[in-house]
C-alpha atoms as a printed R data frame, in Angstrom:
    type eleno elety resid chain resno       x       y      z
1   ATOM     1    CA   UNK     A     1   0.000   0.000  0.000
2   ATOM     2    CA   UNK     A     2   1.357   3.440 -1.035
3   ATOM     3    CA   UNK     A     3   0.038   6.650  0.936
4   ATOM     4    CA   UNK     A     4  -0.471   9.489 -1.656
5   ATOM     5    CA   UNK     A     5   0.257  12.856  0.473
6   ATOM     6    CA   UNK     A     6  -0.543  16.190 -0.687
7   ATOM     7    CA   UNK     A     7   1.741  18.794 -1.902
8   ATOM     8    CA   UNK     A     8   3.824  20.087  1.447
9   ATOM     9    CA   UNK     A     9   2.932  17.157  3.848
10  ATOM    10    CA   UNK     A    10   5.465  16.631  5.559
11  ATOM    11    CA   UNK     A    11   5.751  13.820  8.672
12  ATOM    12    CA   UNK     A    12   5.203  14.890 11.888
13  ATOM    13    CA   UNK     A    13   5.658  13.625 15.459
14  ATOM    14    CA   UNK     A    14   2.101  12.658 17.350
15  ATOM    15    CA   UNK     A    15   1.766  15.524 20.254
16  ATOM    16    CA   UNK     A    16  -0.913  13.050 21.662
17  ATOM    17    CA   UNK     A    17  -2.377   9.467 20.816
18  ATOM    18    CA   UNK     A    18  -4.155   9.330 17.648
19  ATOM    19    CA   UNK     A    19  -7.100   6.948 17.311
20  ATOM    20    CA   UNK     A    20  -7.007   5.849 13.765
21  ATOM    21    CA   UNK     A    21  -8.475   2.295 12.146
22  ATOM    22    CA   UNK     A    22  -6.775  -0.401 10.378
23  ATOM    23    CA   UNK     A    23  -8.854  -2.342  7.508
24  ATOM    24    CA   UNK     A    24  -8.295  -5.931  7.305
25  ATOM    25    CA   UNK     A    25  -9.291  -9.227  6.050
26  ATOM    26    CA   UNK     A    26 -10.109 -12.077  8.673
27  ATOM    27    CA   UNK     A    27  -9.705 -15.435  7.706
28  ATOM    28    CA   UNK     A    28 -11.933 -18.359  8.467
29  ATOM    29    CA   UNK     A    29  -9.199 -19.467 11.279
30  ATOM    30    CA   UNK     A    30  -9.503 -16.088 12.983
31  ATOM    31    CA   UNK     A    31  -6.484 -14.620 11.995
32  ATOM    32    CA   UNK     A    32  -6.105 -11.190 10.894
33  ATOM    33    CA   UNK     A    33  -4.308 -10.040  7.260
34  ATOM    34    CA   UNK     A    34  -3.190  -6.740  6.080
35  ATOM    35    CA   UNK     A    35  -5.787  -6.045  2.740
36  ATOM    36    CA   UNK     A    36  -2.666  -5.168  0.482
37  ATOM    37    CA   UNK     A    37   0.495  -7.648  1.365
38  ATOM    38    CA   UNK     A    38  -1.551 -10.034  3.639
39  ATOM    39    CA   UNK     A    39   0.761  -9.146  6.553
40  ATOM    40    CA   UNK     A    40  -0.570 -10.821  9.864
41  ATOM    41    CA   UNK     A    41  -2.006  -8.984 13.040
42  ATOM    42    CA   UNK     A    42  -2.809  -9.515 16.038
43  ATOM    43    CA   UNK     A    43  -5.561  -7.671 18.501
44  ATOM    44    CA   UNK     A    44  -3.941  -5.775 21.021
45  ATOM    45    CA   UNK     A    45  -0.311  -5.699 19.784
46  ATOM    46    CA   UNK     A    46   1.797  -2.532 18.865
47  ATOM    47    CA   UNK     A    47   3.452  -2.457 15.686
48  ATOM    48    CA   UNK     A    48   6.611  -0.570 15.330
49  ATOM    49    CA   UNK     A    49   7.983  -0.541 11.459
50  ATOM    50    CA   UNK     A    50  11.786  -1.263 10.677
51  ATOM    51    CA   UNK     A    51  13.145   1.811  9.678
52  ATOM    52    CA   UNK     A    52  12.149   5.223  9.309
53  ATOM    53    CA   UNK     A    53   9.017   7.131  7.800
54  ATOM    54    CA   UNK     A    54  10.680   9.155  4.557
55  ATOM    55    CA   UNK     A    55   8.524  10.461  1.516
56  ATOM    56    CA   UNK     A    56   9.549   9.223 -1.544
57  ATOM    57    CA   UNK     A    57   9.240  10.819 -5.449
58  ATOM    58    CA   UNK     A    58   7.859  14.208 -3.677
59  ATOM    59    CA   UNK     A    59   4.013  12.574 -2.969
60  ATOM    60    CA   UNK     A    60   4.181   9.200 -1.323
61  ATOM    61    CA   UNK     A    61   5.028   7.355  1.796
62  ATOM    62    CA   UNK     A    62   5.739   3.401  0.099
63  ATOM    63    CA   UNK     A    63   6.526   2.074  3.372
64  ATOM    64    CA   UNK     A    64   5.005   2.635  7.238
65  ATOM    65    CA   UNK     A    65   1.795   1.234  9.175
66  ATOM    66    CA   UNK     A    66  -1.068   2.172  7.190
67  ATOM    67    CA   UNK     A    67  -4.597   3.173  8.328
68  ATOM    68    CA   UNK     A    68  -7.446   5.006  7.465
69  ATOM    69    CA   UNK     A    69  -8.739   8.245  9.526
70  ATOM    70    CA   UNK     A    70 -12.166   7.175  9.688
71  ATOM    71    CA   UNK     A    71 -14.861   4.379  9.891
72  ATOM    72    CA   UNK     A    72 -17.987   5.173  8.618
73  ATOM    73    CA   UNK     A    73 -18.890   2.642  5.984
74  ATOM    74    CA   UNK     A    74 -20.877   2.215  3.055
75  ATOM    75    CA   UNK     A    75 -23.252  -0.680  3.755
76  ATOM    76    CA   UNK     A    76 -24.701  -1.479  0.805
77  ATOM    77    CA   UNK     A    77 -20.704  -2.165 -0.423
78  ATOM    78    CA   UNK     A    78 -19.114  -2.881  2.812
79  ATOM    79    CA   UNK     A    79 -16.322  -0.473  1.649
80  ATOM    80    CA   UNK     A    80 -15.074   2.745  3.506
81  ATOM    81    CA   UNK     A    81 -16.895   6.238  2.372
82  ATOM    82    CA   UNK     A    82 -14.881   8.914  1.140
83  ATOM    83    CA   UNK     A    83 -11.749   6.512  0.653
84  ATOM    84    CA   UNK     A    84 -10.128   4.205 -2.011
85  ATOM    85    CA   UNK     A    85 -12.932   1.763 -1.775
86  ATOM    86    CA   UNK     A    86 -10.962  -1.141 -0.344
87  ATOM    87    CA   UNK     A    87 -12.617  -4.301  0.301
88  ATOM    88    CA   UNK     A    88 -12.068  -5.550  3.870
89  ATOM    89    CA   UNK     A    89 -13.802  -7.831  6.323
90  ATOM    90    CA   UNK     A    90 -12.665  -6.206  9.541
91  ATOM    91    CA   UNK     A    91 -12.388  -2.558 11.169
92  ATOM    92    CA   UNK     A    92 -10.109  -2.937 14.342
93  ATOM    93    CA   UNK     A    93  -9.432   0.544 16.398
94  ATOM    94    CA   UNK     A    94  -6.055   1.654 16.631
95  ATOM    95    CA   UNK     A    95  -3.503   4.300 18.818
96  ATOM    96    CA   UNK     A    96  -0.782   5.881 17.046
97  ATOM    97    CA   UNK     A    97   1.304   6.492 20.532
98  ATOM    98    CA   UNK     A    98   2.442   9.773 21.495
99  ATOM    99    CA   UNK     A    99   5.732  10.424 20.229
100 ATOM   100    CA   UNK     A   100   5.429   8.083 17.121
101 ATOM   101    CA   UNK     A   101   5.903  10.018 13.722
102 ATOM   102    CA   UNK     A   102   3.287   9.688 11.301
103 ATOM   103    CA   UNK     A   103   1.851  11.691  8.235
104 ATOM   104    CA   UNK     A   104  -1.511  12.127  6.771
105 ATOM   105    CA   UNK     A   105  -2.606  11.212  3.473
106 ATOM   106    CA   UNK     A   106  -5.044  11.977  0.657
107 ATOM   107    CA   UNK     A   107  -8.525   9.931  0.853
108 ATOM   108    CA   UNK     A   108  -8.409   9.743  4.409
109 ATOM   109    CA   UNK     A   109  -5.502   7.700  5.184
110 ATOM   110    CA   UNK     A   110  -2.783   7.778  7.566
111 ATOM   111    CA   UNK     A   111   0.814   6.011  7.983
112 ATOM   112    CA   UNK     A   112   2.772   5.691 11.359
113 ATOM   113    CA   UNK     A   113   6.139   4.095 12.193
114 ATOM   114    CA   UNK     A   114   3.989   2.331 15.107
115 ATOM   115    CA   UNK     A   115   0.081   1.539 15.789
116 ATOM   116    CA   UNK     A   116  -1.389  -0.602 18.376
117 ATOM   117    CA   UNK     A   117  -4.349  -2.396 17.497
118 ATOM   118    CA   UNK     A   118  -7.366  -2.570 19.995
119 ATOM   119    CA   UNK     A   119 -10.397  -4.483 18.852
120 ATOM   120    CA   UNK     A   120 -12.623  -5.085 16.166
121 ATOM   121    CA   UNK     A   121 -15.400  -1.946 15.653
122 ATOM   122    CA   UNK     A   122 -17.091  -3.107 12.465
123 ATOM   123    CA   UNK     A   123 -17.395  -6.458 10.897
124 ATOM   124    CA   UNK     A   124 -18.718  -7.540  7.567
125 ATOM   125    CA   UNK     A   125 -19.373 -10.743  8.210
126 ATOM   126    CA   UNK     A   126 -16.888 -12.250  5.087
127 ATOM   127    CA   UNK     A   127 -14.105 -14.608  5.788
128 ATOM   128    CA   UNK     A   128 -11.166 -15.247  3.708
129 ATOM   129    CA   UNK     A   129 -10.367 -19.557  3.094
């Protein structure tokens, strides 16, 4: 996944916790899968990326924890509104901590260098095999 950023973004350090949401496919086992490289997650873990958040080509962050800035859904296509329209099973709550960097993004998206998830606050209903 590749965060588009608009002209003059530039990444900041969180003043405060940040609640943000992670979209993710669940499979039939229970486990939980990152919608672009299938990367797994668990509930109540904190992610910190190897590395450091850097803007690439002028307009994108290519590598970082990605989320999306809010959750209100489109039911009729189980797909986030106002966003890229990605297809997901799972909405799970998540922290950027204080003191992580992170940047925002066009289409309501947000990377950090760490997120914690929390718990699941919308669920489609799909499983993945």
């Amino acid at each position: 996944m590749c965060l588009t950023i608009k002209k003059g973004e530039e990444i900041k350090k969180a003043e405060e916790d940040i609640t943000c949401y992670k979209l993710l496919y669940e499979t039939q086992s229970g486990c939980y899968l990152s919608i672009c490289r299938e990367y797994p997650y668990k509930l109540g873990q904190t992610y910190k990326m190897v590395g450091e958040l850097s803007v690439r080509y002028e307009d994108g962050i290519y590598e970082g924890i990605h989320g999306v800035t809010v959750k209100t859904v489109d039911h009729d296509t189980n797909r986030i509104s106002g966003g890229r329209g990605w297809v997901f099973h799972v909405i799970v709550l998540c922290i950027i901590p204080k003191g992580s960097m992170y940047c925002l993004g066009t289409d309501n998206e947000i990377v950090a260098d760490t997120m914690t998830l929390k718990e699941v606050v919308y669920d489609t209903g799909q499983r993945r095999l």
